[in-house]
C-alpha positions in Angstrom: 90.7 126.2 61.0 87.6 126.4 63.5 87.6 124.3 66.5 85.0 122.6 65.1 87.0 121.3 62.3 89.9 120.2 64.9 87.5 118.7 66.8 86.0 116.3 64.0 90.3 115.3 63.1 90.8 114.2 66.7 87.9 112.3 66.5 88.9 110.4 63.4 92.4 110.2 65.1 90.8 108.4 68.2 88.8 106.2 66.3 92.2 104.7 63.7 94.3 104.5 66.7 91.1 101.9 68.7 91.2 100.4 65.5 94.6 99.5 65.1 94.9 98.7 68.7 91.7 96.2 68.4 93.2 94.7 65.5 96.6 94.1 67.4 95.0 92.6 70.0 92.8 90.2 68.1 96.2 89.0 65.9 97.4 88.1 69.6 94.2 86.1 70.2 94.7 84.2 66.7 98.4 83.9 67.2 97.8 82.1 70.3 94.6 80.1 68.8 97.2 78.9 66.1 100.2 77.9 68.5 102.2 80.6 67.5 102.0 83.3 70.6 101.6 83.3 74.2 98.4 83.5 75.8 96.7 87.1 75.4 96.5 88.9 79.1 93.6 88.7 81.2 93.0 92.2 80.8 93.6 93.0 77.2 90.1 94.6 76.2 90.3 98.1 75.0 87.6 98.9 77.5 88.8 98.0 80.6 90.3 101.5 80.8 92.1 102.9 84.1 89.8 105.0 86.2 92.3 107.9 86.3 92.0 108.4 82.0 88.3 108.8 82.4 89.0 111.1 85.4 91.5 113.7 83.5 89.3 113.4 80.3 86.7 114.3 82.4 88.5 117.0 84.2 89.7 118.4 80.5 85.9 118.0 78.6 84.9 120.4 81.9 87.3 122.9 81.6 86.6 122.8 77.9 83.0 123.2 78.5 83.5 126.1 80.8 85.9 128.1 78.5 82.9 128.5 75.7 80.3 128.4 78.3 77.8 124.8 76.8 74.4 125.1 77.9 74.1 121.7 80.1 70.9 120.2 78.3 70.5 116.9 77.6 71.7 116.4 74.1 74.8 118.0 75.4 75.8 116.2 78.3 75.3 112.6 76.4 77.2 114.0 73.5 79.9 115.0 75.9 79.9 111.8 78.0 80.3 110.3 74.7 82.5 112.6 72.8 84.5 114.0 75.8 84.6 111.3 78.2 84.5 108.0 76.6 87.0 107.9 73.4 89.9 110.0 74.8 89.9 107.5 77.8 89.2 104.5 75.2 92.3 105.9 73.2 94.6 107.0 75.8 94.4 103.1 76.9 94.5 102.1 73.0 98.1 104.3 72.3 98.8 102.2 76.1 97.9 99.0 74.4 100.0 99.8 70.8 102.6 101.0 72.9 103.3 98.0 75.2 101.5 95.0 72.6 99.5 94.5 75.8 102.0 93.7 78.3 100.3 95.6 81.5 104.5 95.4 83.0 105.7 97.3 80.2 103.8 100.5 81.0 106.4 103.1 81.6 105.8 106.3 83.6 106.5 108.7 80.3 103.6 106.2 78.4 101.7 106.7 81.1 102.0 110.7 80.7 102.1 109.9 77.0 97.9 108.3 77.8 97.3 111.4 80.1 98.0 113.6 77.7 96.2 111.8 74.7 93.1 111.9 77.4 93.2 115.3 78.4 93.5 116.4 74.5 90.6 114.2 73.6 88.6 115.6 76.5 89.5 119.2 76.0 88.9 119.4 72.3 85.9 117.4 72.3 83.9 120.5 73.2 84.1 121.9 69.5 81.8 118.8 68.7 79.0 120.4 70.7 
């Protein structure tokens, strides 16, 4: 299996596991609209992300990038932004969001290596998208 092929699998991974989390976190808004749940957290929005997932994704897309050598044009860096940058960090905080069912004082230190590494994979394998 080429990276290529790996590379297209992660991305359909990242994009079930924002799904499911979106899904989870709208039947918490409709919960509460009904009178059956607490109010949803201020923060629960699969895109407010942490700063330091976009920062190791973008760390691992750039080692990735300089272990098969990408030509930097502009096709490539917007894919990569995209592809390397944007979905791992959106589903590191996604598997943070399943994990927890948005409660921000839940977030262990071994989830919170559990979204690094989800980041850094989604970064580093991106590059077999280019």
């Amino acid at each position: 299996m080429s990276i290529e092929h790996i590379a297209v699998i992660v991305l359909a991974v990242e994009v079930v596991v924002m799904v499911s989390a979106r899904v989870g976190i709208e039947r918490r808004h409709w919960a509460h609209a009904k009178g059956r749940g607490p109010a949803p957290q201020a923060g629960d929005d699969l895109t407010f992300v942490p700063a330091a997932l976009y920062g190791i994704a973008a760390a691992a897309m750039a080692v990735g990038a300089l272990a098969v050598s990408v030509e930097p044009t502009l096709g490539t860096l917007a894919t990569v932004a995209m592809f390397g940058v944007l979905l791992p960090a959106f589903t590191a905080n996604a598997v943070l969001r399943l994990s927890t069912r948005g409660g921000r004082t839940a977030v262990t230190p071994g989830l919170r290596g559990l979204a690094a590494t989800v980041a850094a994979a989604g970064g580093l394998v991106s590059v077999g998208l280019i």
